[in-house]
C-alpha positions in Angstrom: 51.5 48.3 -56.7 54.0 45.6 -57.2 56.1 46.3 -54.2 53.6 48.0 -52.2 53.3 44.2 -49.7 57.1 44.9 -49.3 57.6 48.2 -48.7 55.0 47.8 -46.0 56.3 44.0 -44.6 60.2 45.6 -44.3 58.8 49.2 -42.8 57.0 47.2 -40.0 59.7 45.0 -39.1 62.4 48.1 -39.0 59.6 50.1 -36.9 59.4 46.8 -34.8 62.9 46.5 -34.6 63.4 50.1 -33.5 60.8 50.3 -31.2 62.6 46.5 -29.4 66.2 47.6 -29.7 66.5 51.9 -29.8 63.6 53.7 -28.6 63.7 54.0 -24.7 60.9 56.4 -24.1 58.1 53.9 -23.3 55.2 55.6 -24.7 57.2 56.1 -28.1 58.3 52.4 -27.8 54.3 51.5 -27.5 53.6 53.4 -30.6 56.3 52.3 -33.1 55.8 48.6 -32.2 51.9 49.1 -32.8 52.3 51.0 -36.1 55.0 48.3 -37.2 52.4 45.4 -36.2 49.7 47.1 -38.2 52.6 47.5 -41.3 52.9 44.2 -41.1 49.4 42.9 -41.4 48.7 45.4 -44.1 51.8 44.2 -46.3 50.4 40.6 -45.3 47.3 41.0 -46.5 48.6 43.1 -49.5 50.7 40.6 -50.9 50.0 38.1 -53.2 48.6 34.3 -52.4 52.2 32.8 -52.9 54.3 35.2 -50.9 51.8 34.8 -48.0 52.2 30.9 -48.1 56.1 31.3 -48.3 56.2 33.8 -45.0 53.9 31.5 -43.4 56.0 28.9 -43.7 58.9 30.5 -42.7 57.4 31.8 -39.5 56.7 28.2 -39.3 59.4 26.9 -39.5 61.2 29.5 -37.1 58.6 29.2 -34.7 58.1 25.7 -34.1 60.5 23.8 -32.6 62.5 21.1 -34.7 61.3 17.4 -33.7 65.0 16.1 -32.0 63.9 19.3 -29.9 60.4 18.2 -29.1 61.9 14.1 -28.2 64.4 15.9 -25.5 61.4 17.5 -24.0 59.6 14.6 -23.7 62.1 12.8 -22.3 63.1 15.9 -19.7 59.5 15.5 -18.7 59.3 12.2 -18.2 62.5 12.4 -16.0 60.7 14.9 -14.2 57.4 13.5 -13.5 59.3 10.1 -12.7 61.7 12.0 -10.4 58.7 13.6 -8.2 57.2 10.2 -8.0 59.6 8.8 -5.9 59.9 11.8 -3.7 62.1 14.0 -5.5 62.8 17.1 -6.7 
């Protein structure tokens, strides 16, 4: 029972990864991404209160973009809006 959450978390990501980068039938592509997505939220919810935490915050922190990222576009919108308020594009 100890590895069951990882057995199931690396499974769905390989079937996920699979389905994304080898499988070119579309309706076998369909299926293997599903079955890795439910692999996944089974190992998710099968792990333990500290692993979830950790891959939370990992997908976090992969996910979200890094604040200097977030200032730039800012700024490329302000350029932007300021840009079409005098007329151009």
């Amino acid at each position: 029972m100890f590895l069951t959450h990882w057995v199931l978390l690396v499974i769905g990501l390989g079937s996920i990864w699979l389905g994304v980068n080898k499988i070119t039938e579309e309706v076998y592509r369909i299926a293997v991404i599903f079955t890795g997505f439910i692999l996944l939220v089974w190992g998710f919810s099968a792990a333990p209160a500290i692993v979830q935490l950790l891959l939370e915050m990992l997908f976090l922190w992969v996910v979200l973009p890094s604040p200097a990222a977030i200032r730039v576009g800012v700024r490329d919108w302000h350029q932007t809006i300021s840009l079409r308020r005098r007329g151009r594009s």
